[in-house]
KOLDODO-102913 format. One record per residue (C-alpha): x, y, z; residue in three letters; residue number from 0. Coordinates in steps of 0.1 Angstrom, whole numbers, plus 5000, padded with zeros to 4 digits. Each point is the difference from the previous one (the first is absolute). Layout:
# KOLDODO-102913
@east=X | north=Y | up=Z | res=ALA | n=NUM
...
This chain:
# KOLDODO-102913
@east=8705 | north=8561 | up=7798 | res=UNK | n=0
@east=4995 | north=4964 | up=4986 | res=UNK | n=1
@east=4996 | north=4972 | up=5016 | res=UNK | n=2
@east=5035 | north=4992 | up=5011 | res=UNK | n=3
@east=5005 | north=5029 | up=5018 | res=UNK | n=4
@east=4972 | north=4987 | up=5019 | res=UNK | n=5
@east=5021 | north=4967 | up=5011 | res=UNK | n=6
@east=5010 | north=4997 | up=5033 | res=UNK | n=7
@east=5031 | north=4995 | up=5012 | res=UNK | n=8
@east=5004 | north=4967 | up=5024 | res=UNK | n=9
@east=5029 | north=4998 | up=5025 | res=UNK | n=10
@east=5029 | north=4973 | up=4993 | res=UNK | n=11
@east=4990 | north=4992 | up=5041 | res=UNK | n=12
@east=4963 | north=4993 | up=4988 | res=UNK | n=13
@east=5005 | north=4976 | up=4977 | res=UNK | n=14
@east=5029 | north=4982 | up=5014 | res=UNK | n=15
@east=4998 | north=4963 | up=5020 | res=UNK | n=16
@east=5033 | north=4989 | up=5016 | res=UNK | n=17
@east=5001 | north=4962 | up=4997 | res=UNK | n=18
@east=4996 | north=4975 | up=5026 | res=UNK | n=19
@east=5032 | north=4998 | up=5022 | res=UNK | n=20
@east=5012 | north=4967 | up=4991 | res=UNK | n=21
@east=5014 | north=4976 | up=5032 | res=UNK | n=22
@east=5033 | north=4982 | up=4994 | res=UNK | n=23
@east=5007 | north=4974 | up=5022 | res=UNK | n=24
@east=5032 | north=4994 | up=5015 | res=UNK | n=25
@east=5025 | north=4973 | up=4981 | res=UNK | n=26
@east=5013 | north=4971 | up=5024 | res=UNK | n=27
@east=5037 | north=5002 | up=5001 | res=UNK | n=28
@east=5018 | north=4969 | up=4982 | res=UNK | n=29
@east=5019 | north=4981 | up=5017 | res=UNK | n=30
@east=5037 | north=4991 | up=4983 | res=UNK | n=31
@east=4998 | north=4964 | up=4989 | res=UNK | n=32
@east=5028 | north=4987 | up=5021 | res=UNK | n=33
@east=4982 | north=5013 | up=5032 | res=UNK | n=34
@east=4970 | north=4985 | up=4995 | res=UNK | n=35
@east=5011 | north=4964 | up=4993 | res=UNK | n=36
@east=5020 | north=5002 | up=5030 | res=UNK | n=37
@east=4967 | north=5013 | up=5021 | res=UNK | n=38
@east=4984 | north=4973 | up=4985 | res=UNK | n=39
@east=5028 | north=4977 | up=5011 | res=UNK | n=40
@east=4998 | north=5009 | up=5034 | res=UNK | n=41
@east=4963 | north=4997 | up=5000 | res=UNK | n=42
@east=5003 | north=4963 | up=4986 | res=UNK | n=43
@east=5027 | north=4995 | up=5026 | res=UNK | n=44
@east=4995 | north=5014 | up=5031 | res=UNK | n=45
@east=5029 | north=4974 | up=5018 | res=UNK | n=46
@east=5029 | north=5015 | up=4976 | res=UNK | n=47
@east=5016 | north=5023 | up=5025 | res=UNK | n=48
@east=4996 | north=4974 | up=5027 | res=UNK | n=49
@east=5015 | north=4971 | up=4981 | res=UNK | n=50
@east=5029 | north=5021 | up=4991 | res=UNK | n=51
@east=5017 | north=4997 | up=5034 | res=UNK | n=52
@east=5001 | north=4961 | up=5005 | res=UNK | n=53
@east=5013 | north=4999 | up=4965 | res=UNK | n=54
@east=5030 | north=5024 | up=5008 | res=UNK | n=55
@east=5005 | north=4981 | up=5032 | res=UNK | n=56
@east=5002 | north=4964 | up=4979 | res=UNK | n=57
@east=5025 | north=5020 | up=4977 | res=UNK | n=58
@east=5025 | north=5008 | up=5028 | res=UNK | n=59
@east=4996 | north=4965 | up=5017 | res=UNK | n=60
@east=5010 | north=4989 | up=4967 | res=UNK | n=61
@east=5024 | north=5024 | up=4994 | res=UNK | n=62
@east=5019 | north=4988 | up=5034 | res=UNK | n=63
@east=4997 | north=4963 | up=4996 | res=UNK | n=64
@east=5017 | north=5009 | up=4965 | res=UNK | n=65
@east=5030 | north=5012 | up=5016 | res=UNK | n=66
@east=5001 | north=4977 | up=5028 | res=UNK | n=67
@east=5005 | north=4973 | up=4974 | res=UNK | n=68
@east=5021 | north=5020 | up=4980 | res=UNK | n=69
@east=5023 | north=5002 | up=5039 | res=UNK | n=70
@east=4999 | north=4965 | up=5006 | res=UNK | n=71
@east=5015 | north=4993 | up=4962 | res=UNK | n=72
@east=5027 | north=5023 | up=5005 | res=UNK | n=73
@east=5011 | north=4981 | up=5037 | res=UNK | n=74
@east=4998 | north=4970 | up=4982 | res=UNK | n=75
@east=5024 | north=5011 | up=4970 | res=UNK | n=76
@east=5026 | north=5006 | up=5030 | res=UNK | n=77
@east=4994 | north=4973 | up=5020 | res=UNK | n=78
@east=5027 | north=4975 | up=5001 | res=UNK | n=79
@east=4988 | north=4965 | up=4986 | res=UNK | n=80
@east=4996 | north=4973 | up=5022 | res=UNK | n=81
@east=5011 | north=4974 | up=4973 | res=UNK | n=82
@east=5042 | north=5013 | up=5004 | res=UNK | n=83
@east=5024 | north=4975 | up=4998 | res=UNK | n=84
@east=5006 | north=4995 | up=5038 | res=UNK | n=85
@east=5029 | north=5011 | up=5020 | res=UNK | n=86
@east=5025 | north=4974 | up=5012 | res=UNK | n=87
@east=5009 | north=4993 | up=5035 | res=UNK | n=88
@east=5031 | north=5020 | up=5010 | res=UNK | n=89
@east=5011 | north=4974 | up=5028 | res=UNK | n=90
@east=5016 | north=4974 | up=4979 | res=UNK | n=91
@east=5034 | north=5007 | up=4983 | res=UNK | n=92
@east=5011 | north=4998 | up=4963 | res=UNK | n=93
@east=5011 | north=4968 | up=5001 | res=UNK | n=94
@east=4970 | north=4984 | up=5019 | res=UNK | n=95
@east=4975 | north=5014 | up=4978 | res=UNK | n=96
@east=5024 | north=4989 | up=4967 | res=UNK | n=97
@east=4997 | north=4964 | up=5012 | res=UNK | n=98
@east=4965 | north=5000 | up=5007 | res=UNK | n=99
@east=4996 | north=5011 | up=4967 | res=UNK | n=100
@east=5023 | north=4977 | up=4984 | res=UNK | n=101
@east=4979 | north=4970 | up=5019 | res=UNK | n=102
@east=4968 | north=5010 | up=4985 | res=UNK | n=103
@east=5008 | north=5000 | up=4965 | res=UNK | n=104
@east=5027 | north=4970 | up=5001 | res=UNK | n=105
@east=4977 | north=4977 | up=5023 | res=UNK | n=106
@east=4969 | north=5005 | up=4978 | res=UNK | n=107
@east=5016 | north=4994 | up=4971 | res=UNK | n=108
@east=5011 | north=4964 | up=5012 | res=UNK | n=109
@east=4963 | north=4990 | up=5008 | res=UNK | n=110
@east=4988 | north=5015 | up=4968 | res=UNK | n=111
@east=5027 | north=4980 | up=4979 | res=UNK | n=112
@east=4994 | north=4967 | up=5024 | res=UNK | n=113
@east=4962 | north=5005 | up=4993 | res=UNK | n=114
@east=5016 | north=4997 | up=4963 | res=UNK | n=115
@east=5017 | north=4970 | up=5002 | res=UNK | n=116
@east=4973 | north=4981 | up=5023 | res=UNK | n=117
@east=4980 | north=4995 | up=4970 | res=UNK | n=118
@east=5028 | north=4999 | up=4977 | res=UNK | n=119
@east=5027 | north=4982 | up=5008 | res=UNK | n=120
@east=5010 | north=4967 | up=4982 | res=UNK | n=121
@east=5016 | north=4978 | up=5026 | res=UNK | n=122
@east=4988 | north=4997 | up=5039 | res=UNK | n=123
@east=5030 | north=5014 | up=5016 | res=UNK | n=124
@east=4994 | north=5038 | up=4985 | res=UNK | n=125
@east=4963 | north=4996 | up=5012 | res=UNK | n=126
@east=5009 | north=4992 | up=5031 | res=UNK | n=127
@east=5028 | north=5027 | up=5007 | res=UNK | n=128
@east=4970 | north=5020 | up=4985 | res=UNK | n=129
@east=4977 | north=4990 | up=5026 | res=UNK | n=130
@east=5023 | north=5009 | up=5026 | res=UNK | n=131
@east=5013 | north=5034 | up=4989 | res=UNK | n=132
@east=4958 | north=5010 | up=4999 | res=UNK | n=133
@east=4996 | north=4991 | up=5034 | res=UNK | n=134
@east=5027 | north=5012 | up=5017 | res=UNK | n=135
@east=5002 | north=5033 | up=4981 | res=UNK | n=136
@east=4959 | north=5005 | up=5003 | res=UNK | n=137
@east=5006 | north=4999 | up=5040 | res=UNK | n=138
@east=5030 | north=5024 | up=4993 | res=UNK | n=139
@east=4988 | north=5026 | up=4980 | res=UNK | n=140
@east=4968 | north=5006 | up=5026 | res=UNK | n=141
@east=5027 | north=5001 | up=5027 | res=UNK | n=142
@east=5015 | north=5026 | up=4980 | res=UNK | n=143
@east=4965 | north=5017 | up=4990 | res=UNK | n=144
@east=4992 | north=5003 | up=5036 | res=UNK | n=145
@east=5032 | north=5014 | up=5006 | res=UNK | n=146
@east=5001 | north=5026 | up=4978 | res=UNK | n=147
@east=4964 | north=5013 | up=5010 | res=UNK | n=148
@east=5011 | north=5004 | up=5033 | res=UNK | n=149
@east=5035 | north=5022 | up=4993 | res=UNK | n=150
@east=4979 | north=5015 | up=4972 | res=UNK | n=151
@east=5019 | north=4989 | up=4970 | res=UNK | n=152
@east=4980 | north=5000 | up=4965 | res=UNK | n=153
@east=5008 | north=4966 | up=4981 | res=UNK | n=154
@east=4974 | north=4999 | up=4974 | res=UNK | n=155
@east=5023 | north=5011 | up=4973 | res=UNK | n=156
@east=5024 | north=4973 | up=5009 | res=UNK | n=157
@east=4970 | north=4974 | up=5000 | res=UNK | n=158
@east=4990 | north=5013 | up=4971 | res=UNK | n=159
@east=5036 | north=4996 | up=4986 | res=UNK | n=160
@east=5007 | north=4967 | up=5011 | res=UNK | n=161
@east=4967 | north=4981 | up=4986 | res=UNK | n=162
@east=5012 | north=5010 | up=4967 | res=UNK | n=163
@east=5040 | north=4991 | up=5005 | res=UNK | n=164
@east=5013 | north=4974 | up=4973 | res=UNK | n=165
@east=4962 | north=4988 | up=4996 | res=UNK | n=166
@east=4998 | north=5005 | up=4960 | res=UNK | n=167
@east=5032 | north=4988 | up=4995 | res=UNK | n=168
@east=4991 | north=4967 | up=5019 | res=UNK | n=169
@east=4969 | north=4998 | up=4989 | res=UNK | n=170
@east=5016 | north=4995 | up=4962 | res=UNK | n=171
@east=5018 | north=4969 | up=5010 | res=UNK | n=172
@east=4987 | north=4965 | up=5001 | res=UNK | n=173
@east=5013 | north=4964 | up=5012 | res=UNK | n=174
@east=5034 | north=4998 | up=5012 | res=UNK | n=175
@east=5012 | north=5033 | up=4989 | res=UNK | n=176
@east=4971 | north=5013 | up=5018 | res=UNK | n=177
@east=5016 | north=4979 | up=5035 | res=UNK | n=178
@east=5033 | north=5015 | up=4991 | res=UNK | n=179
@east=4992 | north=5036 | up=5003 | res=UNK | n=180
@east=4978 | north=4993 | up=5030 | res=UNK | n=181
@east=5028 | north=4987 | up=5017 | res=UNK | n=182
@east=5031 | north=5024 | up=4992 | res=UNK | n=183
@east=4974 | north=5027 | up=5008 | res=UNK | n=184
@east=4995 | north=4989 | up=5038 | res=UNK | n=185
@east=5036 | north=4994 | up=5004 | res=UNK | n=186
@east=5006 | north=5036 | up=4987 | res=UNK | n=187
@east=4973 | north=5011 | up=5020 | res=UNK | n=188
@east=5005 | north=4986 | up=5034 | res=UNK | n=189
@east=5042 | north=5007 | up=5000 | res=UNK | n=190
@east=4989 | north=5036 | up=4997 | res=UNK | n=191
@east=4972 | north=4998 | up=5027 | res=UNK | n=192
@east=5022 | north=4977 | up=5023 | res=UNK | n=193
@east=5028 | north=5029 | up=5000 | res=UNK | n=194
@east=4974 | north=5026 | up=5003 | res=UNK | n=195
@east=4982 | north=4983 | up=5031 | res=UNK | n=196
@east=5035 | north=4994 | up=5018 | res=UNK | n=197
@east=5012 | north=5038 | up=4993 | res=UNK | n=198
@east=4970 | north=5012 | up=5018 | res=UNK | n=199
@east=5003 | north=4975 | up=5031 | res=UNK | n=200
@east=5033 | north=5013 | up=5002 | res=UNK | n=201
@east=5001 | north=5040 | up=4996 | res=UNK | n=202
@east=4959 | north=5006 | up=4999 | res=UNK | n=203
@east=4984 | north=5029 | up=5026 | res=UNK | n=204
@east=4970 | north=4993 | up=5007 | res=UNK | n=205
@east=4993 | north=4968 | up=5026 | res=UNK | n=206
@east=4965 | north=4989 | up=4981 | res=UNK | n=207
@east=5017 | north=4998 | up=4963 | res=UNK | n=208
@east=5031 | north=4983 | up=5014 | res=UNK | n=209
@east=4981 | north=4979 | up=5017 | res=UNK | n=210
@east=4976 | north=4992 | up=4966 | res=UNK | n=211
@east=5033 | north=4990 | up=4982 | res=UNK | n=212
@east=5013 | north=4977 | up=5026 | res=UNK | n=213
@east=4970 | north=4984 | up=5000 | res=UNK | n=214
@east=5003 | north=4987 | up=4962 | res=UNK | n=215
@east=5039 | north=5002 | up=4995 | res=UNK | n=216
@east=4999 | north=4964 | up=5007 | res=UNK | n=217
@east=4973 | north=4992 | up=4978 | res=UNK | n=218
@east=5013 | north=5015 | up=4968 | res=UNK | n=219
@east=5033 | north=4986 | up=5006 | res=UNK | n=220
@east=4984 | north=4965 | up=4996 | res=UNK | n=221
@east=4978 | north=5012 | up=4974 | res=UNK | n=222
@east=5033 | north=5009 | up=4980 | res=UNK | n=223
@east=5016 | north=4964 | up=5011 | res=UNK | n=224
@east=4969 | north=4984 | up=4978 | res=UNK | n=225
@east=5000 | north=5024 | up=4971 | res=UNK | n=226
@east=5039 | north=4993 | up=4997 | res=UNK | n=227
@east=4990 | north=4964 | up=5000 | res=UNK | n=228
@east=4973 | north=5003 | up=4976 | res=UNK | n=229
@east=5023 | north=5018 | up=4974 | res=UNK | n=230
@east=5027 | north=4978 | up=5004 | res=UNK | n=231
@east=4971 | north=4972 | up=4994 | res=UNK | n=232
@east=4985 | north=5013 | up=4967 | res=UNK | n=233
@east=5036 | north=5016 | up=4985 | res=UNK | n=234
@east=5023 | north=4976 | up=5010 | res=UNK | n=235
């Protein structure tokens, strides 16, 4: 037999080396991205949770103040001003508060036209009835202003009224037509008021402006007797 009969056979197990087990070491799990930063977060600010609850308290302080305000705009909305044209007294009767009224604007417009004529009037005799008609009606009309404060009777629109009364017209004239005018105005003026002031002596209500309009009755009746002169003086 030759010589490869004579080779011997080897086992596969004989010549065989399994390898080295090899070790593999466990992976750390990532953590999503999200998670982390807010781990980190809470690591960089420990207080966060606790700072939370102030923070929602200071919201619903706010929160109520809000609507407090928001209360107090709606009462004042509602509420009735405090500016209204007040309510007149009740106490005095039509006719009463009708002459009061009447007073007020007639007697300031005669001070406001005799102001007028005190510096404008061309002949001493107008100046002078001019002098006369500012007194006497100044001491009058705060008569009457105290008056009507006490029975609660507004007058400032008749004030108002009677410092504009015939003023631009007068104002226009000069020199004798100026004296004129002057004149047949307080004669027009005081026949009115001296029938006014004896209708309310005779059928007035009230005792306090019955009593106001006796008081100057006289007085404009004498005031009427000058103007009435006056005219007759400078229109003859």
């Amino acid at each position: 037999m030759g010589h490869g009969g004579m080779l011997s056979k080897t086992s596969v197990s004989d010549s065989y080396t399994p390898a080295p087990a090899v070790e593999i070491e466990p992976q750390p799990t990532k953590m999503p991205l999200l998670m982390k930063n807010h781990n980190a977060g809470l690591k960089r600010h420990p207080n966060t949770t606790a700072s939370i609850v102030p923070l929602a308290a200071f919201l619903l302080f706010l929160g109520a103040g809000v609507s407090a305000i928001k209360a107090q705009d709606a009462s004042n909305s509602t509420a009735p001003s405090n500016t209204a044209t007040p309510v007149e007294s009740s106490t005095l009767s039509h006719g009463d508060k009708k002459f009061i009224k009447k007073v007020a604007r007639a007697s300031t417009n005669e001070v406001a036209l005799s102001q007028l004529a005190d510096s404008r009037a061309s002949i001493p005799e107008v100046k002078s009835l001019a002098k006369m008609m500012i007194t006497d009606h100044t001491q009058a009309n705060s008569d009457l202003s105290a008056l009507a404060k006490e029975k609660g009777i507004d007058v400032n629109k008749q004030v108002a009224e009677g410092n504009l009364d015939h003023v631009s017209s007068l104002s226009s004239k000069s020199g004798v037509d100026f004296d004129k005018d002057y004149a047949k105005l307080m004669v027009s003026a005081h026949t009115g008021a001296v029938e006014l002031f004896k209708d309310e002596v005779a059928t007035g209500k009230d005792p306090d402006v019955v009593a106001f309009a006796k008081k100057y009755v006289d007085t404009l009746s004498m005031h009427l007797e000058h103007a009435v002169s006056l005219e007759k003086k400078v229109n003859p």
